[in-house]
C-alpha positions as CSV (number, residue, x, y, z in Angstrom):
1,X,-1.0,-9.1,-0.7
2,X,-0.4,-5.7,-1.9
3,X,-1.0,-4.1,-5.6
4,X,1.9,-1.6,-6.3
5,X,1.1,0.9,-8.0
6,X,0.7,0.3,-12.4
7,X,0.7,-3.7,-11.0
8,X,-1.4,-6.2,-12.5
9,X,-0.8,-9.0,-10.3
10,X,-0.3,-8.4,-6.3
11,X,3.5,-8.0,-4.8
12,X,4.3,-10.2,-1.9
13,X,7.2,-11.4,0.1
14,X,7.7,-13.9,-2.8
15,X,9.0,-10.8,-4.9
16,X,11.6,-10.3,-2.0
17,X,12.8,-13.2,-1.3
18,X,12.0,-15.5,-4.3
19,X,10.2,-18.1,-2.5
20,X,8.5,-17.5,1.1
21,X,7.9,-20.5,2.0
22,X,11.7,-21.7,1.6
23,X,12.7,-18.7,2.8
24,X,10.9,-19.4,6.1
25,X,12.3,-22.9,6.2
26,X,16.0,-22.4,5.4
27,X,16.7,-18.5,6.4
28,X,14.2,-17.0,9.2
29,X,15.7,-16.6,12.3
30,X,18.6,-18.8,11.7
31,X,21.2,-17.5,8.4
32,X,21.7,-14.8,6.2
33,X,20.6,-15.1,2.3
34,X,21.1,-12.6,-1.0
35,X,18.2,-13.2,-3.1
36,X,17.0,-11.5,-6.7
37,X,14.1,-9.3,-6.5
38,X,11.7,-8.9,-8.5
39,X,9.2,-6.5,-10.2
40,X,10.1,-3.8,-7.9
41,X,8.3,-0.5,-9.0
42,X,10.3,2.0,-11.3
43,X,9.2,4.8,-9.6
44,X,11.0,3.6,-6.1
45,X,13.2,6.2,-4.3
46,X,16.1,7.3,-6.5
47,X,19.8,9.5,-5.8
48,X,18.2,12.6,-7.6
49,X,14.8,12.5,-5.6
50,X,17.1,12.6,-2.5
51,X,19.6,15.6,-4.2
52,X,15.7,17.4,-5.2
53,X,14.7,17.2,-1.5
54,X,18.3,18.4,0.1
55,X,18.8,21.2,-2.6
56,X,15.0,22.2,-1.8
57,X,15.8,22.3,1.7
58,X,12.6,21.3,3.2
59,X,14.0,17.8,4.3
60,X,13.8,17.7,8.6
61,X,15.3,16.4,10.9
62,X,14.8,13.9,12.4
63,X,13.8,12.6,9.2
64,X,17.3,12.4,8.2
65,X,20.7,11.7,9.8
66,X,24.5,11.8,8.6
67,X,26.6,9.4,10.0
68,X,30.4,9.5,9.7
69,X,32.6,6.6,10.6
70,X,29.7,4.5,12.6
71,X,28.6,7.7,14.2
72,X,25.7,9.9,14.2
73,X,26.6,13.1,13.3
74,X,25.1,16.3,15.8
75,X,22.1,17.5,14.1
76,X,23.4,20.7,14.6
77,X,26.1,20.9,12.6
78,X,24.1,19.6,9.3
79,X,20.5,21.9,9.9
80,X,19.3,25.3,9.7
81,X,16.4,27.6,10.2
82,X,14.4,28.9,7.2
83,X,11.2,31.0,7.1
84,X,8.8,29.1,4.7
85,X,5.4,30.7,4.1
86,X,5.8,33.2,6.8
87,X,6.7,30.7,9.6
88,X,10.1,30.0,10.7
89,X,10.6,26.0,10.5
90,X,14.1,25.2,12.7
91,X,15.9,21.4,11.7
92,X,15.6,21.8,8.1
93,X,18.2,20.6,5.9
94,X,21.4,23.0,5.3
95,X,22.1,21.7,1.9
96,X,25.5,23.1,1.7
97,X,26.6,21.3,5.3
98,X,25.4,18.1,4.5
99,X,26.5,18.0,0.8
100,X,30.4,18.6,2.8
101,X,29.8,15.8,4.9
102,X,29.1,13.5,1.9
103,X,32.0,14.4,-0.4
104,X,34.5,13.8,3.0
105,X,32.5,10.0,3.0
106,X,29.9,10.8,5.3
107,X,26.7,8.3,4.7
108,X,23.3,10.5,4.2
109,X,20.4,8.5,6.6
110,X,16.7,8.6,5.9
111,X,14.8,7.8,8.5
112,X,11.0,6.7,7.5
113,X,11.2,7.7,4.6
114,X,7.3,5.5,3.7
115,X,5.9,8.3,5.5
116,X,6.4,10.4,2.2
117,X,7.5,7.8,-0.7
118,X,4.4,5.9,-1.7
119,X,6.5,3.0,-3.0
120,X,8.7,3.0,0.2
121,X,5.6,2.7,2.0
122,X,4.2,0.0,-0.4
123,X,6.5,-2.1,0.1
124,X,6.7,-1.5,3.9
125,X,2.8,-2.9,3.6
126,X,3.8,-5.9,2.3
127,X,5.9,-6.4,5.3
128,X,3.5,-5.2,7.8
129,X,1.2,-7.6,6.3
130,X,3.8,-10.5,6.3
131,X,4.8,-9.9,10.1
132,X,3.1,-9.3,13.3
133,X,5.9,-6.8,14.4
134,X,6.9,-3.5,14.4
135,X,8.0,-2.7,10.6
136,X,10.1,0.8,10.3
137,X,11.7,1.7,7.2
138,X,15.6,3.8,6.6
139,X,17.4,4.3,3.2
140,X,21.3,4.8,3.1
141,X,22.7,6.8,0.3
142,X,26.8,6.5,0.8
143,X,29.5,7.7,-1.1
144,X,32.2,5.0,-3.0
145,X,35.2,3.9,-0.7
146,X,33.0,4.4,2.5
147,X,33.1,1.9,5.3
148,X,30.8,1.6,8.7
149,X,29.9,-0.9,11.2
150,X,26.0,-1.1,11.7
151,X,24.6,-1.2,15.6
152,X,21.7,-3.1,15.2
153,X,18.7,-3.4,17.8
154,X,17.8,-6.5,19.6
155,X,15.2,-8.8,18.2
156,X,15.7,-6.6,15.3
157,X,15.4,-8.7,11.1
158,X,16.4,-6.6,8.7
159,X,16.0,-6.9,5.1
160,X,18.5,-4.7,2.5
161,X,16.9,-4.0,-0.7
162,X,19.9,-2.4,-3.1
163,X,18.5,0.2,-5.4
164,X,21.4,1.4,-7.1
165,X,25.7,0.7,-7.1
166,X,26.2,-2.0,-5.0
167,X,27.5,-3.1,-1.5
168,X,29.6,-5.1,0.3
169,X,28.3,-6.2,4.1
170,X,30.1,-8.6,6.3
171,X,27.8,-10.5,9.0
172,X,28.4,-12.7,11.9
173,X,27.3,-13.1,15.4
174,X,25.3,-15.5,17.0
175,X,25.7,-19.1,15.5
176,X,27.8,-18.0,13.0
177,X,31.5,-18.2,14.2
178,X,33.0,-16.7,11.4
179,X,31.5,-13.4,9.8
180,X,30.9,-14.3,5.9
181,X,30.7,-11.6,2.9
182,X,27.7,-10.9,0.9
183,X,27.9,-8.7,-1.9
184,X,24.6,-6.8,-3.6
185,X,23.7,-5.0,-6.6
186,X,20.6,-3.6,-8.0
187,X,17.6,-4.7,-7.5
188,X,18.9,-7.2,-4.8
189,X,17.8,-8.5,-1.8
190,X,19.6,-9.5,1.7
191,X,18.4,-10.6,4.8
192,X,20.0,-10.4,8.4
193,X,18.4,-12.4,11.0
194,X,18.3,-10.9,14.3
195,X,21.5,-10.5,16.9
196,X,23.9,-10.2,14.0
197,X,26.3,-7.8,13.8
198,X,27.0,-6.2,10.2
199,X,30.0,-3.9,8.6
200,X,28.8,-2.3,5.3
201,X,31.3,-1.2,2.4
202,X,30.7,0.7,-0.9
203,X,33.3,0.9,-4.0
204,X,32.8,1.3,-7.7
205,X,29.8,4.9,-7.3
206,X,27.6,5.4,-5.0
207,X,25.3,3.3,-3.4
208,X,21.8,3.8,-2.3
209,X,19.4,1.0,-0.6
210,X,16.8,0.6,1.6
211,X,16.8,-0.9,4.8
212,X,13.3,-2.6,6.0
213,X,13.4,-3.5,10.5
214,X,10.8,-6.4,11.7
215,X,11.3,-5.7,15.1
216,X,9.6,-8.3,17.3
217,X,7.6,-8.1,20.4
218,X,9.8,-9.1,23.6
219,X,8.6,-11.3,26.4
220,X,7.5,-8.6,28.6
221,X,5.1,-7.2,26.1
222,X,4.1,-11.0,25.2
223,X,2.9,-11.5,29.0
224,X,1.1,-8.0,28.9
225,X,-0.6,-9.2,26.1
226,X,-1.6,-12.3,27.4
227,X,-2.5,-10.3,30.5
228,X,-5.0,-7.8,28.6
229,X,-6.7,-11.2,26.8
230,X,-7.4,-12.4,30.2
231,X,-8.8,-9.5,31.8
232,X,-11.1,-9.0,28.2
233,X,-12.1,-12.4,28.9
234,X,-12.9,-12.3,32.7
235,X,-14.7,-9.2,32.1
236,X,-17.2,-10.7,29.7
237,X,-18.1,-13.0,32.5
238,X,-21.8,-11.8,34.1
239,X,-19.7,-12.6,37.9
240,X,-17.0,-9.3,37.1
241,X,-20.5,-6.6,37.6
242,X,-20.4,-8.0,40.9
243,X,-17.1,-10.0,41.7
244,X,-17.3,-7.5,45.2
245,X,-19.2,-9.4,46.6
246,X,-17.5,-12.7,46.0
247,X,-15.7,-14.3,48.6
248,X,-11.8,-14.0,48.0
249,X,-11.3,-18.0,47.6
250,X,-14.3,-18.4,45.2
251,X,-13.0,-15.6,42.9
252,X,-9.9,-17.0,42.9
253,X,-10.9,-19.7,41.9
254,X,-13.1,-18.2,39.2
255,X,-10.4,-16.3,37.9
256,X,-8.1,-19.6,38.4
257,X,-9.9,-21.7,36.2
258,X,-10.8,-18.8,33.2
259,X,-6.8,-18.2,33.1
260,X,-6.4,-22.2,33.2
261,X,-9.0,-22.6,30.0
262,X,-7.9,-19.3,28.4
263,X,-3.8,-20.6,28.3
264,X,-5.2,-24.1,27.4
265,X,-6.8,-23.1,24.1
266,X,-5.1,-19.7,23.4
267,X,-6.1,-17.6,19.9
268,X,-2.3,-17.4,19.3
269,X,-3.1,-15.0,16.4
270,X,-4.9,-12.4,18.5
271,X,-2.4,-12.8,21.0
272,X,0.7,-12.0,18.8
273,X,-1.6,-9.0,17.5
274,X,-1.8,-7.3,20.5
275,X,1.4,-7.8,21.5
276,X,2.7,-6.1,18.5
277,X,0.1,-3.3,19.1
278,X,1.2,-3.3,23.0
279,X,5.0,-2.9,21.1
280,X,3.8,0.1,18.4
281,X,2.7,2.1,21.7
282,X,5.9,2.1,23.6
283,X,7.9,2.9,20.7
């Protein structure tokens, strides 16, 4: 559990999605939910932090993207070089170009933005803590009318927190035949389980919400996993200082029967630990 910050009592996946354990029983992996948050922190990322950092100009990319009608737009055309403190920084924000791109409908992208909001990152702990995954965090700030398809990655859950307007998102894929429409507003909560496809509209104002990605390990970096436990293993074994001079068929069979009692009694745990570390490497 994780104390935000003023908090008295620790935030946890309960204040996301209302009730974790029926969460996990009606919605993980399987359908799409809107749930009521609650006790968010106030001092979560806001419209005019985001204006404050693009009209300071010291936003960089890649921290940021601008997407227009599903696409990313070429860095070039929204950065520019600056001198700051006597050093010339290139990809920083060009306040002007991206402000154009907005007003014409374009969507404004954060990308990680926990590595400088604390409450971003917060609540990107309470996550990480929740899942043995990858965890990587995005907000969206979008102007009203504008409409976009999302690509998502595979084995990819994402959870929308809405922080302010509202949104409409349309999801389907997988076992659901027909797409259905889920509509948020502040200080709610939606969940996409992995392989579905989702279309995101705004109306009324603006709209700004964070997106949250538990990104799963994937069979391959399962078997490494298991791999790396086994040679761990065999290596405590007094045999592997001299396994050289071991007759092939006995060490086979010494290494035959350790993999035999090791996959017989595995510490699931550890192994879904390192294969999530194996997964934070290669990303």
């Amino acid at each position: 559990m994780i104390y935000l910050a003023g908090a008295t009592v620790p935030f946890c996946l309960d204040n996301l999605v209302e009730d974790r354990s029926s969460f996990f029983a009606a919605h993980w992996n399987s359908a799409p939910a809107v749930f009521e948050a609650s006790d968010l922190p106030t001092e979560m990322l806001t419209e005019c932090e985001i204006a404050d950092m693009i009209d300071c100009g010291l936003l960089s990319h890649p921290y940021f993207s601008v997407i227009k009608d599903g696409k990313l737009v070429n860095p070039a055309a929204t950065v520019r070089s600056r001198v700051v403190v006597g050093n010339r920084l290139n990809d920083l924000v060009d306040p002007d170009a991206v402000r154009r791109a907005f007003s014409d409908g374009a969507t404004l992208q954060l990308n990680q933005p926990d590595h400088w909001q604390e409450s971003v990152h917060r609540l990107l702990e309470v996550f990480a803590e929740e899942f043995n995954a990858t965890v990587e965090s995005y907000a969206f700030l979008a102007q009203a009318g504008s409409q976009e398809q999302r690509k998502r990655s595979a084995g990819t859950h994402t959870f929308v927190i809405q922080l302010d307007g509202a949104s409409e998102w349309t999801i389907g894929g997988r076992a659901t035949p027909e797409a259905r429409r889920y509509g948020l507003a502040a200080d709610t909560v939606l969940y996409i389980p992995q392989g579905m496809f989702c279309a995101v509209e705004v109306a009324g104002k603006s709209s700004l919400h964070l997106e949250y990605t538990v990104i799963e390990p994937n069979a391959e970096e399962t078997v490494r996993a298991i791999s790396e436990a086994i040679i761990e293993l065999i290596g405590k074994d007094p045999r592997s200082t001299s396994h050289h001079l071991l007759p092939t068929a006995e060490k086979a069979e010494w290494i035959r029967t350790a993999m035999g009692r090791f996959l017989g009694e595995p510490d699931l745990q550890d192994l879904i630990a390192r294969a999530a570390a194996l997964q934070a490497r290669r990303r």
